[in-house]
PLY file of the C-alpha trace (Angstrom):
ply
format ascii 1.0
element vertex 226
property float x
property float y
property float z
element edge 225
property int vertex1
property int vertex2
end_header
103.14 43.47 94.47
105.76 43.04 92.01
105.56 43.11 87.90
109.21 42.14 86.12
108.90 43.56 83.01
112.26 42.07 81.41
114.83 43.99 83.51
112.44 46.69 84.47
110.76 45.71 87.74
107.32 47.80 88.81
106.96 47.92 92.74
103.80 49.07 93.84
102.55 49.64 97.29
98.77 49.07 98.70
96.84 51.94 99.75
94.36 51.65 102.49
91.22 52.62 102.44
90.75 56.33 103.59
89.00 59.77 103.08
91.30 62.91 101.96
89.75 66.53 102.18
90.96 68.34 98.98
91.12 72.17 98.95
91.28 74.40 95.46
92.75 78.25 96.30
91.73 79.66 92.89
88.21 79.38 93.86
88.51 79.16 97.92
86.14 75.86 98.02
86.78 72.46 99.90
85.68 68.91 99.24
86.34 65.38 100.58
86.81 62.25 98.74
86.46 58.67 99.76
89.41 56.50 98.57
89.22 52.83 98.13
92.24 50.51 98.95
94.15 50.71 95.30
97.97 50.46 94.52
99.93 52.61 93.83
104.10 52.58 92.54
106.95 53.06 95.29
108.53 55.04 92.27
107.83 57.41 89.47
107.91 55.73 85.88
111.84 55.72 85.04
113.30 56.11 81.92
114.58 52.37 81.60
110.19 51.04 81.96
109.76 53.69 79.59
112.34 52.69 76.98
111.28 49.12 77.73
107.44 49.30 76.50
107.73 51.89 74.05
111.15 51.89 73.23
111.61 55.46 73.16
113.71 58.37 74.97
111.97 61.34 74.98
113.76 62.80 78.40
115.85 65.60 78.77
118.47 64.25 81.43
119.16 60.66 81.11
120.05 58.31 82.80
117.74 54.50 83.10
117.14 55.13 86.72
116.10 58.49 86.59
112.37 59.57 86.21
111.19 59.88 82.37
109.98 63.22 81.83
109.21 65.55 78.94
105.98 63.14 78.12
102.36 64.86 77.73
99.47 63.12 79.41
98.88 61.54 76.95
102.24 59.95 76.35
101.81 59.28 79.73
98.31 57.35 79.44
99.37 55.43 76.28
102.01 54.03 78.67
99.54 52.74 80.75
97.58 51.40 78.01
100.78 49.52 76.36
101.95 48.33 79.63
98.65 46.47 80.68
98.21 44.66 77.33
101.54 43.45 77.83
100.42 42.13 81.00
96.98 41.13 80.01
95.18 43.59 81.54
92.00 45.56 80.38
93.03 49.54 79.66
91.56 52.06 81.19
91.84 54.57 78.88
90.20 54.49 75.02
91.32 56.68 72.72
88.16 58.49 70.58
89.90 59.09 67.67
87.44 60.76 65.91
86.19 63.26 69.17
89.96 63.52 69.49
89.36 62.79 73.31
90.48 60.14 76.11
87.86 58.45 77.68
88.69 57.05 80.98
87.64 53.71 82.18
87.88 53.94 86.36
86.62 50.06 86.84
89.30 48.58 84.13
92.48 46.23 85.69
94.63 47.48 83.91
98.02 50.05 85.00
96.43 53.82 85.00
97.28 57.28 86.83
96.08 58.08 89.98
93.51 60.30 90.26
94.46 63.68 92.19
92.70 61.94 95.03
94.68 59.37 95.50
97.51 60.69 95.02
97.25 63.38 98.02
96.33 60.85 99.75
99.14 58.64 99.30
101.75 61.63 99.43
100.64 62.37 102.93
100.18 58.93 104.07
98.18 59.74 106.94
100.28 62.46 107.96
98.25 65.98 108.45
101.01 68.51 107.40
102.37 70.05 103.64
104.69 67.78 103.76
105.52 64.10 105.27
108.77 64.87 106.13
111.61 67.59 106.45
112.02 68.83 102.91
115.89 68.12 102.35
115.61 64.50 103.40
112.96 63.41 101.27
112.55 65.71 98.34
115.27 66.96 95.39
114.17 70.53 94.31
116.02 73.76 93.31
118.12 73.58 96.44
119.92 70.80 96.31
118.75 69.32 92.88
121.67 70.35 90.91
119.74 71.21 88.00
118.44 67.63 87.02
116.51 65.27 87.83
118.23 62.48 90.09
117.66 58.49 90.34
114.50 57.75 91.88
114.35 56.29 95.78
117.43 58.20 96.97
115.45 60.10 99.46
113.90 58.96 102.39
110.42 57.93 101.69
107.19 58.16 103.29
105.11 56.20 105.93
103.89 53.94 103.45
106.63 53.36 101.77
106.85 55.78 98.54
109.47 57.55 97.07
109.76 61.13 95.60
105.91 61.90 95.89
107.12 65.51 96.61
110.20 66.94 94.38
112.27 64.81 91.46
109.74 65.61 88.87
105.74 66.61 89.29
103.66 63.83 87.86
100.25 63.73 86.16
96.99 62.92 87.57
94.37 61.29 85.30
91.42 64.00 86.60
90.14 67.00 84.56
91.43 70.33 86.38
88.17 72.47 85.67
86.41 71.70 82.29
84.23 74.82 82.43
87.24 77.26 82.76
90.42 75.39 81.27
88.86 72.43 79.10
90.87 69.34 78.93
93.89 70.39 81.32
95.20 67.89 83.16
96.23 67.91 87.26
99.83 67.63 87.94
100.75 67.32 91.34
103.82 67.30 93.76
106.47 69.57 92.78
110.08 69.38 90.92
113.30 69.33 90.76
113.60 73.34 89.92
110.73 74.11 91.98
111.23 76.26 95.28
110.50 74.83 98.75
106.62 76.38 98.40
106.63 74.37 95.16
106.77 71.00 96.56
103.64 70.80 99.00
101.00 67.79 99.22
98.77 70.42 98.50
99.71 71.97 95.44
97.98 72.08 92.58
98.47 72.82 89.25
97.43 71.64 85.73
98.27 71.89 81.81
97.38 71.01 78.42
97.54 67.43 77.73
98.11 66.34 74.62
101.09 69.65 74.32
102.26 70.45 77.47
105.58 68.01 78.19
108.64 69.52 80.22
111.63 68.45 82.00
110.45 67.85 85.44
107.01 66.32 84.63
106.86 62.55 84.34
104.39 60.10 86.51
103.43 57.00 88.66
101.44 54.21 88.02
97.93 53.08 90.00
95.92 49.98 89.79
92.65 49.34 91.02
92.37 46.18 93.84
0 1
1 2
2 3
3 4
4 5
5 6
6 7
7 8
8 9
9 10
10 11
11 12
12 13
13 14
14 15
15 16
16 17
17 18
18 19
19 20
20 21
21 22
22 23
23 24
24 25
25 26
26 27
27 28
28 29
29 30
30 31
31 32
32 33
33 34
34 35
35 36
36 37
37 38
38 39
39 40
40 41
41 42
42 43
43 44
44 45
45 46
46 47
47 48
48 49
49 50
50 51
51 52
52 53
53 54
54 55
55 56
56 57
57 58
58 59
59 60
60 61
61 62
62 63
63 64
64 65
65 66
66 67
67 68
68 69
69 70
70 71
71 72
72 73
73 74
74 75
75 76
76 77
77 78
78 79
79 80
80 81
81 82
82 83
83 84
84 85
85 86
86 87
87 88
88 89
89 90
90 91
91 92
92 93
93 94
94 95
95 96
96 97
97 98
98 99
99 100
100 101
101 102
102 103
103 104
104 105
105 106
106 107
107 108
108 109
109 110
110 111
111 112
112 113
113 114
114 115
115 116
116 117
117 118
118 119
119 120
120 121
121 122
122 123
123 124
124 125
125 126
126 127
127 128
128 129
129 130
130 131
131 132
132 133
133 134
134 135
135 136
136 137
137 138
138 139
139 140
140 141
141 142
142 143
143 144
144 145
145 146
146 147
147 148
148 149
149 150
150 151
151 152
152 153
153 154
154 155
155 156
156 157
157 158
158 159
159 160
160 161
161 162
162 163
163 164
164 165
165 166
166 167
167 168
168 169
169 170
170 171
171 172
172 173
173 174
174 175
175 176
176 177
177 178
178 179
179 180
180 181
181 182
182 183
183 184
184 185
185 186
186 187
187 188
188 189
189 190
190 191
191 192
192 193
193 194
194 195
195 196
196 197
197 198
198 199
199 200
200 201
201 202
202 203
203 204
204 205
205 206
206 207
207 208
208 209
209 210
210 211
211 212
212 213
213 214
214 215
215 216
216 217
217 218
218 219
219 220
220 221
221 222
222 223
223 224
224 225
């Protein structure tokens, strides 16, 4: 499926159906999920969509086909929200102004992050290993990276067909990391462009603030529900 958004062109990529067994170290426990078919984008949000729905620049290295990073979750949600009323779509994410909170709307049309879920299961693309491929050929991180980010789909992608799930720039998850402990953070997931090799796994996870956390290799990837 293909969305032309002026110049900006969305690709995404359906997901089969599947289960994914999730693992958190911090607190040695394992669960598994069951994933309905959904899509997913063959790249991370670049810098020219970006510019083109919100009209803003907030990344560090530029360049239009480069990743956008240095956006909070949030930025990153209101992105979704903005780019499925321009394509008539319902949002699925409301904004409680007044509980100063997101609420998340999982059976809304409209464009949305994937859930931490998902995205696992998409990076590995029914592969059973940390990694869907040799690092070097599909992944830019503090080896080879040159200190930036670099245009998206230059590396070899996986068996379904994605691009950069693992180096580039990590990318936000919509999920809650562990309200009890950590409150609102936010999952990020697949490791960047300064990272070392153990950096960029399928399995890593990490999380952060989201409404102040933004850095230069975090951006994101769009999902929508089938």
């Amino acid at each position: 499926m293909v969305y032309d958004i002026n110049l900006a062109a969305i690709e995404m990529v359906e997901i089969p159906a599947g289960t994914i067994v999730l693992r958190d170290d911090r607190i040695k426990q394992s669960w598994t999920v069951e994933i309905k078919p959904f899509y997913l984008a063959k790249y991370s949000v670049t810098q020219a969509l970006y510019f083109e729905i919100t009209g803003q620049r907030p990344s560090t290295f530029a360049g239009d086909k480069h990743p956008v990073e240095t956006v909070t979750w949030r930025d990153a949600v209101a992105f979704c929200n903005a780019l499925s009323k321009r394509n008539d779509l319902n949002p699925c994410y409301v904004f409680d102004q007044k509980a100063d909170e997101v609420i998340f709307n999982p059976l809304a049309n409209g464009f949305r992050l994937p859930t931490e879920a998902e995205w696992e299961y998409a990076c590995k693309a029914g592969s059973t290993g940390i990694r869907y491929g040799e690092l070097d050929e599909i992944a830019w991180y503090k080896k080879n990276a040159e200190k930036t980010t670099q245009q998206v789909g230059l590396k070899a992608p996986n068996a379904w067909g994605l691009y950069d799930m693992l180096g580039n720039v990590w990318e936000w998850c919509t999920d809650i990391y562990d309200e009890t402990v950590y409150g609102s953070y936010r999952i990020i997931r697949g490791g960047g462009w300064s990272d070392e090799e153990r950096g960029c796994m399928a399995t890593n996870r990490r999380r952060s603030h989201p409404k102040s956390f933004k850095i230069e290799d975090l951006g994101f990837r769009l999902a929508r529900n089938i």
